[in-house]
C-alpha positions as CSV (number, residue, x, y, z in Angstrom):
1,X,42.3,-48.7,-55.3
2,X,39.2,-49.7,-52.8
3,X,41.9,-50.7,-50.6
4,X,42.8,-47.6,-50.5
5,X,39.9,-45.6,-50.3
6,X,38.3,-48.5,-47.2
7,X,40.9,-46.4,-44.5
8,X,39.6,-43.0,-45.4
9,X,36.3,-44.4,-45.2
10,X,36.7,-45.7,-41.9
11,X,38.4,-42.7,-40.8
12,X,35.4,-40.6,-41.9
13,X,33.0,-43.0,-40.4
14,X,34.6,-42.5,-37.1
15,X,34.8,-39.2,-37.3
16,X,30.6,-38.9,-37.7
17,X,30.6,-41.6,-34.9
18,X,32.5,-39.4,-32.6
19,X,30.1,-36.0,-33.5
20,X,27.2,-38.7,-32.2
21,X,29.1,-39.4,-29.2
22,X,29.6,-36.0,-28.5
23,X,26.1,-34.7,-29.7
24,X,24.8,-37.3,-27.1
25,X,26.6,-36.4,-24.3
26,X,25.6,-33.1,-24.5
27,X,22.8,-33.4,-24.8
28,X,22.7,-35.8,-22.1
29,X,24.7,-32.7,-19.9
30,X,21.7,-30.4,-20.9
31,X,19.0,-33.3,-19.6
32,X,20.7,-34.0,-16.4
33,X,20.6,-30.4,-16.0
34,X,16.8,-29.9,-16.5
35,X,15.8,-32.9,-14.6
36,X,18.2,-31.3,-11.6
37,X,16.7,-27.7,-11.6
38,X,13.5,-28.4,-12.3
39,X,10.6,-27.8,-9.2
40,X,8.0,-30.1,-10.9
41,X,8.3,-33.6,-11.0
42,X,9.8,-36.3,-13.8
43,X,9.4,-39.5,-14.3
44,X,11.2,-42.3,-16.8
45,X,9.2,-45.4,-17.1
46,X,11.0,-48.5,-19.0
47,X,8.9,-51.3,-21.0
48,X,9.3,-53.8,-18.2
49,X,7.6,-51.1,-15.5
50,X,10.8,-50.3,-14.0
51,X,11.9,-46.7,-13.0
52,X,14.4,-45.6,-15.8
53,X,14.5,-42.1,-14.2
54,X,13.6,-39.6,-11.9
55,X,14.0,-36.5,-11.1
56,X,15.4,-35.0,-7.5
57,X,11.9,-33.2,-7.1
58,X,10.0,-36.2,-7.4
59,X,12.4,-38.0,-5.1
60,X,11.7,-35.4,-2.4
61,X,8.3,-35.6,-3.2
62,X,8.1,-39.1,-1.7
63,X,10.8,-38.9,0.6
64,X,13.2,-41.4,-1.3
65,X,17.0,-41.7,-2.7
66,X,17.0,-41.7,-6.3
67,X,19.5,-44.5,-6.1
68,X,17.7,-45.9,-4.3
69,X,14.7,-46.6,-6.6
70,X,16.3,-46.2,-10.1
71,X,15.6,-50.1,-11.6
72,X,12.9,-50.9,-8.9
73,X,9.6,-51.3,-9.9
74,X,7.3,-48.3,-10.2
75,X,4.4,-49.8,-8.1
76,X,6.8,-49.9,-5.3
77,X,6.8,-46.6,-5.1
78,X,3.3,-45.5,-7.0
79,X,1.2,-48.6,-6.2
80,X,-2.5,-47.2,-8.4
81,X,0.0,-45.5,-11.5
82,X,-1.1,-46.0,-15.0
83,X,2.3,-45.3,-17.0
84,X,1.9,-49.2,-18.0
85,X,-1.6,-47.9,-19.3
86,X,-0.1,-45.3,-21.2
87,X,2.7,-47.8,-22.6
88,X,0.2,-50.8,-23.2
89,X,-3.2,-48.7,-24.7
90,X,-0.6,-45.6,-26.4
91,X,-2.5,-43.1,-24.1
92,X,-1.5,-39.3,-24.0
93,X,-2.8,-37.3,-20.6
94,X,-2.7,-33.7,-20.9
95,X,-3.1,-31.9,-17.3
96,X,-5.3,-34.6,-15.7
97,X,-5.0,-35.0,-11.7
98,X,-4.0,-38.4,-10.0
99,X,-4.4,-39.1,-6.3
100,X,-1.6,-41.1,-4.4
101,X,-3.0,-43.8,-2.2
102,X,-2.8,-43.4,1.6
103,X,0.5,-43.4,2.9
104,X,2.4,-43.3,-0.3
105,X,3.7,-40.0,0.0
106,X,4.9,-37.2,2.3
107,X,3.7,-34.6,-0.1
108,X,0.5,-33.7,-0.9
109,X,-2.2,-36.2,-2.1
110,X,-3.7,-34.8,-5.2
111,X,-1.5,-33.8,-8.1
112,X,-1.7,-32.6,-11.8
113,X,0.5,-35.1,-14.7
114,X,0.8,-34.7,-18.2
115,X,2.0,-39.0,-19.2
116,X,2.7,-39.6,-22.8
117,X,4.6,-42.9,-24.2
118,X,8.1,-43.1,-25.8
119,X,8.4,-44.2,-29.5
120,X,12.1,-45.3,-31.1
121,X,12.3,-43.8,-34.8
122,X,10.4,-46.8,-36.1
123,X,7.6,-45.7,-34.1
124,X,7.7,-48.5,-31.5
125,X,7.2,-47.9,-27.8
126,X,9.7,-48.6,-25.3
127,X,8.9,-46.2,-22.1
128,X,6.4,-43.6,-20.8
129,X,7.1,-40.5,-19.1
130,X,5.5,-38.3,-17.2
131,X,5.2,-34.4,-16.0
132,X,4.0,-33.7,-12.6
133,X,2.9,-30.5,-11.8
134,X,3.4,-30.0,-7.5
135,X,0.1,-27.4,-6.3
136,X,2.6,-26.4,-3.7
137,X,5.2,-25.0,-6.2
138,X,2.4,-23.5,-8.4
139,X,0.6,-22.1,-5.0
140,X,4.3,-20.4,-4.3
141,X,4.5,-19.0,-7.8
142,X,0.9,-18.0,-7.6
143,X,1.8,-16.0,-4.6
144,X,4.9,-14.2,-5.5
145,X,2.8,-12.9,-8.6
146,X,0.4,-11.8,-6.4
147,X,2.8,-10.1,-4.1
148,X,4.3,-8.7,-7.3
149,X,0.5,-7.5,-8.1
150,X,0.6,-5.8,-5.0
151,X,3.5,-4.0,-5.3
152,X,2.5,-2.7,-9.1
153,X,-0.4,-1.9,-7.8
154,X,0.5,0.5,-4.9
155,X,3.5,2.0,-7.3
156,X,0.4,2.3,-10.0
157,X,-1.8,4.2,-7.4
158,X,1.5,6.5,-6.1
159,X,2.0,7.2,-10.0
160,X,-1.3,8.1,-10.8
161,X,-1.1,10.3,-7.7
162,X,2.0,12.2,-8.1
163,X,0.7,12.8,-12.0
164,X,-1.6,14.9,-10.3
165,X,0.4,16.4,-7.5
166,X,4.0,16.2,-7.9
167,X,4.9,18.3,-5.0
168,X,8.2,20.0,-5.0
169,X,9.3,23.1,-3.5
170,X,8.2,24.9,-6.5
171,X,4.8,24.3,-6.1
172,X,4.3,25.5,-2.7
173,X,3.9,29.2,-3.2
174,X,3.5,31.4,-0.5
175,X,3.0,34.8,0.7
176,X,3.6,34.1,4.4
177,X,7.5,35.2,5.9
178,X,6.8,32.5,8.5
179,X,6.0,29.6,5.6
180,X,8.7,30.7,3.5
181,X,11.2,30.3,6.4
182,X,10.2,26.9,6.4
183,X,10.2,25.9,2.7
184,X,14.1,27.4,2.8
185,X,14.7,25.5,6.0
186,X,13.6,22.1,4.3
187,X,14.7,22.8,0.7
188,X,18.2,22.7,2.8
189,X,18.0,19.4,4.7
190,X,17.0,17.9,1.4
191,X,20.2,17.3,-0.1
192,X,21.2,14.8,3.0
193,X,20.8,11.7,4.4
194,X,20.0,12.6,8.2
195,X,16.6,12.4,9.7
196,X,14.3,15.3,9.5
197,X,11.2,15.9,12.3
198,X,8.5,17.9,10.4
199,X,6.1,19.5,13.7
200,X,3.3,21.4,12.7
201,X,-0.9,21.1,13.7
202,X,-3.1,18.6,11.9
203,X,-3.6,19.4,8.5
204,X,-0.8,22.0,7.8
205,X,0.7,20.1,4.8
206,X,3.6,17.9,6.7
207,X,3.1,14.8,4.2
208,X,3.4,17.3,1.4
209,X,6.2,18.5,3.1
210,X,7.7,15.1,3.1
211,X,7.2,14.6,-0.6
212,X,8.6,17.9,-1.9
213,X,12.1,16.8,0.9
214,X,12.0,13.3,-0.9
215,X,11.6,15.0,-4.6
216,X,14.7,17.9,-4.2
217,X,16.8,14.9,-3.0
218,X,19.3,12.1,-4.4
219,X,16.9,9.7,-3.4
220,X,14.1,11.4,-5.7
221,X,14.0,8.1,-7.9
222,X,13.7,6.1,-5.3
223,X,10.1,4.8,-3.7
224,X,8.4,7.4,-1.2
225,X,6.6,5.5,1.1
226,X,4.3,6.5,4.3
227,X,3.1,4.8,7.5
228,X,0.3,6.6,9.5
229,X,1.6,5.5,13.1
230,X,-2.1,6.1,14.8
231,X,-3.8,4.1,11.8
232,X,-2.3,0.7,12.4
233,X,-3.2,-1.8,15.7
234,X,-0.3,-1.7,17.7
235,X,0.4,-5.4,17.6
236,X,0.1,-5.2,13.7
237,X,2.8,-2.1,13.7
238,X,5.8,-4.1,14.0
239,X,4.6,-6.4,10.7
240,X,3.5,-3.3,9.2
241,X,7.5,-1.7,9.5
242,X,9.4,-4.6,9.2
243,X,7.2,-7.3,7.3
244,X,7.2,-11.3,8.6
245,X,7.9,-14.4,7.4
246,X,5.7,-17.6,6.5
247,X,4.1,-18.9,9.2
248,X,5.1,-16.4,11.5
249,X,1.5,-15.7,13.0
250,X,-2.1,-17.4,11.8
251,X,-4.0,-15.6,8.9
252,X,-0.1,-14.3,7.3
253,X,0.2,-14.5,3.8
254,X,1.9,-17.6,2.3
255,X,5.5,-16.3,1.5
256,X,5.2,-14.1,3.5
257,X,5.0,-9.9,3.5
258,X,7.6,-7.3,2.9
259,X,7.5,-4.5,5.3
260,X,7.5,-0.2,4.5
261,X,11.1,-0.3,5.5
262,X,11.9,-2.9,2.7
263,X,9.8,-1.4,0.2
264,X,11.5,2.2,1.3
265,X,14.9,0.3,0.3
266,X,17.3,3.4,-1.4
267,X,14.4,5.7,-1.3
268,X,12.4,7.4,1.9
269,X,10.0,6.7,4.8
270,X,7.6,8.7,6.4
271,X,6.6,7.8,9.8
272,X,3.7,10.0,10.2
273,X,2.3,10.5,13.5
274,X,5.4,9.7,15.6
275,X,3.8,10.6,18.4
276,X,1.7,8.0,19.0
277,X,3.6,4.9,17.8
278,X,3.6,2.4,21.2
279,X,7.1,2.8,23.4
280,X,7.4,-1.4,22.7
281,X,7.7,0.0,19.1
282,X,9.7,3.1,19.8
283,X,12.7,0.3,21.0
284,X,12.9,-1.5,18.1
285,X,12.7,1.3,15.5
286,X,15.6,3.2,17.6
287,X,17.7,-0.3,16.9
288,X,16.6,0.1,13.1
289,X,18.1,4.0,13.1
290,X,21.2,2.6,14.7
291,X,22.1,0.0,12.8
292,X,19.9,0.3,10.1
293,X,18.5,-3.4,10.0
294,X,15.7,-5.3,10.4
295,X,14.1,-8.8,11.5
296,X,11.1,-9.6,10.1
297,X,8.7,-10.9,12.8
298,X,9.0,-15.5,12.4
299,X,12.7,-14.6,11.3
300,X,16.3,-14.3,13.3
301,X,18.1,-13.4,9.9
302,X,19.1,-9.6,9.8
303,X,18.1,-7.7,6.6
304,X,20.2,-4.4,5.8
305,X,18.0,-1.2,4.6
306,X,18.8,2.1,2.9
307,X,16.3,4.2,4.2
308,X,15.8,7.9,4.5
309,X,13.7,8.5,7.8
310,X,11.5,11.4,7.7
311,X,9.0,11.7,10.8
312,X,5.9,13.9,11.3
313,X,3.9,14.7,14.7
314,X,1.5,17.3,15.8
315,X,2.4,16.8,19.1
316,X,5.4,18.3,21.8
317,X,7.2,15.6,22.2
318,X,9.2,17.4,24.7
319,X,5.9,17.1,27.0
320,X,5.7,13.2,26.3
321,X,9.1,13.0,27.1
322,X,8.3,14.2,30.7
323,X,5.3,12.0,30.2
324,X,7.0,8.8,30.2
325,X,4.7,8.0,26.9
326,X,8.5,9.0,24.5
327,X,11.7,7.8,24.6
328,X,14.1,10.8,24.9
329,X,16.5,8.9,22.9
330,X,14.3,8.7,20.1
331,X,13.5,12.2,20.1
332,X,17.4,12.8,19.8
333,X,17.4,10.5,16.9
334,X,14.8,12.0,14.9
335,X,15.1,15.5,15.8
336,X,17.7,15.9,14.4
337,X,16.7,18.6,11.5
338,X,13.7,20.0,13.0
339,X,11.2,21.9,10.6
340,X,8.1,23.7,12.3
341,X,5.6,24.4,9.7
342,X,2.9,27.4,10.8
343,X,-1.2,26.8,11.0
344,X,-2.9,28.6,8.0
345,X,-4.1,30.8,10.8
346,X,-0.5,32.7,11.1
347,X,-0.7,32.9,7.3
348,X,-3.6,34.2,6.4
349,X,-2.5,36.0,3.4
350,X,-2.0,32.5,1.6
351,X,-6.1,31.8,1.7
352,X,-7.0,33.6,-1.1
353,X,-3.7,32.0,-3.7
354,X,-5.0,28.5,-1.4
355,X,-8.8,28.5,-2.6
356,X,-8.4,29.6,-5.9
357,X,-6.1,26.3,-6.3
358,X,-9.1,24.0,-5.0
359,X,-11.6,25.5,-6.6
360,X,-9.5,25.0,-10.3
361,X,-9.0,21.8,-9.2
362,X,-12.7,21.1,-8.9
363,X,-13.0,23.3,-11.9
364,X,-11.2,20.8,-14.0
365,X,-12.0,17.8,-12.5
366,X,-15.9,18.5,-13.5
367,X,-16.1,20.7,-15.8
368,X,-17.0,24.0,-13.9
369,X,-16.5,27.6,-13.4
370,X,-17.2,28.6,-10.0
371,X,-15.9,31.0,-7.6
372,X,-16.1,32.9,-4.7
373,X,-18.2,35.9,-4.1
374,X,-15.8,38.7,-2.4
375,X,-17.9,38.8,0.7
376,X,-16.9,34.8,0.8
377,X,-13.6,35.6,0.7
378,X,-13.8,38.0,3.3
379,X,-15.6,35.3,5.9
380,X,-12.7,32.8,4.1
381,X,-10.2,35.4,6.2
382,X,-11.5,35.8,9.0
383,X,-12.2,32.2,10.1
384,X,-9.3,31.0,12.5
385,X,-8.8,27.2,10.4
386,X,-8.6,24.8,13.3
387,X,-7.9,21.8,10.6
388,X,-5.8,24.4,8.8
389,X,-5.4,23.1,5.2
390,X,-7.3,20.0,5.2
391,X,-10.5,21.9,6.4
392,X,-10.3,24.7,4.2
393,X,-10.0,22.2,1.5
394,X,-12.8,20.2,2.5
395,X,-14.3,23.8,3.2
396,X,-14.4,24.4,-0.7
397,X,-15.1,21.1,-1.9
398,X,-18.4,20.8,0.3
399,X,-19.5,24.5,-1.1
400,X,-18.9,23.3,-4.3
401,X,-21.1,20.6,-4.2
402,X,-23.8,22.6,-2.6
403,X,-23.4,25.8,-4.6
404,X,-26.1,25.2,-7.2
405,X,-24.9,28.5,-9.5
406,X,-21.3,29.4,-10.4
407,X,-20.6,31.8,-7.5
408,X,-19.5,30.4,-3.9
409,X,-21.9,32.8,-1.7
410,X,-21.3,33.0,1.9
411,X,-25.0,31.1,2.7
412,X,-22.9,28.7,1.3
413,X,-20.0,27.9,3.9
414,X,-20.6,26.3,7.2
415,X,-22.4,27.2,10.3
416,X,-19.4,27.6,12.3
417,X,-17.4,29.3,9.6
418,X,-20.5,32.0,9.2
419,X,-20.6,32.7,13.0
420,X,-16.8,32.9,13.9
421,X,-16.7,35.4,10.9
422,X,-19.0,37.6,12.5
423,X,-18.3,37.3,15.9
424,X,-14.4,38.6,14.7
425,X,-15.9,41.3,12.0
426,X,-17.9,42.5,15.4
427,X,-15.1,42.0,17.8
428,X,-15.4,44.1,21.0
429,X,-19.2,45.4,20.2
430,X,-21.9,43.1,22.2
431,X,-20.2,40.3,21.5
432,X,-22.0,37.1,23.7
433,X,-25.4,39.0,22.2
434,X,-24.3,39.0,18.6
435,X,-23.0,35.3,18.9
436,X,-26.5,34.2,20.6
437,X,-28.6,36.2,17.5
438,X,-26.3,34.3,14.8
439,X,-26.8,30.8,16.6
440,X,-30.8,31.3,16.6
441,X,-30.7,32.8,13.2
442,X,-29.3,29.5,12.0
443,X,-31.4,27.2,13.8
444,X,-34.3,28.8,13.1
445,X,-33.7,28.8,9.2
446,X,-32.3,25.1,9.3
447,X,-35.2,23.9,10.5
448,X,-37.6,26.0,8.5
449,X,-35.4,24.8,5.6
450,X,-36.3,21.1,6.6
451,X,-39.6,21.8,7.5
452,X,-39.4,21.5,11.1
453,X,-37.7,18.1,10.7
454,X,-34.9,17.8,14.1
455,X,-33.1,14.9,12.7
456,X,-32.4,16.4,9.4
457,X,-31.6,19.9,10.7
458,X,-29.1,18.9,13.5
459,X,-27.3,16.6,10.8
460,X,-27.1,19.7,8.4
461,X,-25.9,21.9,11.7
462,X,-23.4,19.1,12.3
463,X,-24.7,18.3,16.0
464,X,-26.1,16.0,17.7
465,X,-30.2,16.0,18.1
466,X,-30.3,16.4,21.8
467,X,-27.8,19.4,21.2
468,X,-30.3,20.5,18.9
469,X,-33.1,20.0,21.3
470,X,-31.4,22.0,24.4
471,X,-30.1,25.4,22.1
472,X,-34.1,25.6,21.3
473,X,-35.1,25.2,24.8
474,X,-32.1,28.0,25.3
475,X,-33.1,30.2,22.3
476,X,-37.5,29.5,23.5
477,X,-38.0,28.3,19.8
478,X,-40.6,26.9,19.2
479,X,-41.5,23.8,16.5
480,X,-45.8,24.6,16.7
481,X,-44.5,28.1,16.0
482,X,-42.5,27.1,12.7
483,X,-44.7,25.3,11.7
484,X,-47.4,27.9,11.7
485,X,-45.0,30.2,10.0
486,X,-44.6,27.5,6.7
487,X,-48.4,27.5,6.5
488,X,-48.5,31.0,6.7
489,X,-45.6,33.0,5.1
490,X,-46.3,36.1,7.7
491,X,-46.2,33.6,10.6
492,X,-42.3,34.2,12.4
């Protein structure tokens, strides 16, 4: 009867012997595997101080075959190692840094290893191992989270600011025909693909323009990105657009830089300013609306983009084109949906809507509840708004934070807004006379308001102290005078 059950024995034996077998070789599949992929290096140290195993990263590292040092002696290859150390004295090192000898490696000299012993079941040791960690590989990582960093960051910054102005079509209401036109014009060319040239004068709202395009399109979930063409060195423009590779110029990132064309991948660009991007610059980015791909500058491999190309310009290109300072063919490729957007001055019955949307803004933002005095209003209307939106925005925010009750009073609005209100409220009647009266008028109470300081007056009259100097020799005013008057209150 054991004779019989010594077979079944046997067969079960093998059996377990053969899950082993298998058990190992996996999990010798699943080492070889690691060991292959991994950037850091590894290192198998037998009992007699021979090299048991190492890993391909290491072997680049030094510049070796790994056949060609598996079974060689490790101070062959590491002359000043301690994995006999760790072996003989059962050392663990956690993280600590070694430093090759000269000339006993092509990689860098000073590197961080983890080196612990090996220990059978019975707790004796038969080999050491170690872990090194290559600064290169981490300085690589350490840089794509950084560029990462980067990227969150602008997309945090672009979030945070279209919380607070999503701009659509919606939210541009208007009471102007001319406005209007355009809003329809652009809420059209929204739902394609082709390239749209937004003209209008500095400070008539083309970015917003842009945005509210980008947001009634298919490409709304897609990045909006912007490049101010004037902002940007021409020799840093082309890295700007396109981005450059490692090593491609000194002071370049390590890895590298992504350009706005990338980053506008399956969303849009806006290349603001057109009409001042360089003609070396104009050739390459009509090659990019042809074919739509890029070289980054160090590289000669072609990158494909999906990019939606909206430009801005507040200048006739049509004249730089007889110029020589535009390519014609480059007009022709971004012109091809034009949208003109009026100056505030051709729609002045959008001022009143306009500054009671700043002034909430402010309002909110700390805590307020000013507002305009009607006779404010009135000067707001008649002032012609050279900077268009920008300056009446900046108009508001400055008497905002000079208005020290809750109504906006016209003593609180610029010099030049103040006279070019009167002058057109008194259009036709004595005109050069009035203009003089108002000029000396302003001086006269600047400078009384700063007690005859020039330096301080001119800065609040935004000109230059020898400006200052010659409208008082124009005007005969006089500084002994003034000062008399703030001594005596009868005096001027």
């Amino acid at each position: 009867m054991d004779d019989a059950k010594e077979p079944e024995d046997l067969r079960r034996e093998n059996v377990r012997l053969r899950g082993e077998l298998h058990n190992a070789l996996l999990n010798n599949y699943i080492y070889e595997t690691i060991m292959r992929i991994l950037p850091d290096g590894f290192l198998v140290v037998a009992g007699d101080g021979s090299i048991r195993d190492i890993n391909e990263a290491y072997c680049k590292f030094f510049g070796v075959q790994r056949e060609a040092v598996i079974g060689t002696p490790i101070r062959h290859l590491i002359p000043n190692t301690k994995m006999h150390e760790i072996m003989e004295k059962d050392l663990t090192e956690i993280d600590t840094f070694h430093e090759y000898l000269p000339g006993t490696t092509a990689g860098e000299r000073r590197v961080a290893v983890t080196r612990l012993p090996v220990r059978t079941r019975d707790g004796e040791i038969f080999a050491s191992v170690a872990h090194i960690k290559f600064s290169r590989y981490n300085a690589k990582l350490m840089q794509s989270i950084q560029e990462m960093g980067d990227e969150i960051e602008y997309y945090r910054r672009e979030l945070i600011r279209h919380s607070i102005e999503i701009w659509s079509f919606e939210s541009l209401p208007t009471a102007s025909p001319a406005y209007r036109e355009a809003k329809i014009m652009a809420q059209r060319f929204a739902s394609n693909d082709l390239p749209i040239l937004l003209q209008g004068e500095t400070g008539v709202g083309k970015e917003v323009f842009a945005n509210a395009i980008h947001n009634a399109g298919a490409r709304s979930g897609g990045p909006f990105i912007c490049i101010n063409c004037t902002t940007i060195p021409a020799d840093l423009l082309e890295s700007e657009l396109f981005g450059y590779e490692e090593g491609a110029f000194t002071g370049g990132r390590r890895g590298g830089k992504r350009g706005k064309f990338e980053m506008a991948d399956k969303g849009t660009l806006l290349l603001d300013e057109i009409g001042d991007m360089p003609l070396s610059m104009q050739v390459k980015l009509l090659r990019v609306l042809q074919d739509n791909v890029i070289e980054k500058v160090g590289s000669e491999r072609p990158t494909r983009v999906d990019v939606r190309i909206l430009a801005a310009t507040n200048q006739n290109l049509e004249q730089k084109i007889k110029d020589k300072t535009f390519r014609e063919d480059l007009y022709y490729r971004l012109n091809v949906l034009p949208v003109f957007i009026p100056p505030l001055r051709e729609r002045k019955e959008d001022i009143p809507a306009l500054t009671y949307a700043f002034l909430e803004e402010l309002n909110n933002k700390y805590a307020q509840k000013r507002s305009t005095a009607p006779e404010t209003a009135a000067c707001l209307q008649r002032y012609s708004w050279p900077g268009n939106i920008r300056e009446l925005k900046n108009v508001i925010g400055r008497c905002f934070m000079t208005c020290d009750h809750d109504v906006i009073k016209p003593e609180h609005l610029p010099s030049r807004v103040l006279i070019e209100s009167e002058v057109s409220l008194n259009a036709g009647t004595a005109l050069n006379d009035m203009v003089v009266d108002r000029e000396r008028d302003l001086i006269v109470k600047t400078l009384l308001k700063y007690t005859c300081n020039c330096s301080k007056a001119a800065k609040a009259l935004a000109v230059h102290r020898s400006t200052l100097y010659a409208k008082m020799e124009k005007y005969n005013i006089s500084l002994g005078a003034l000062r008399q008057s703030l001594e005596s209150p009868a005096g001027i």
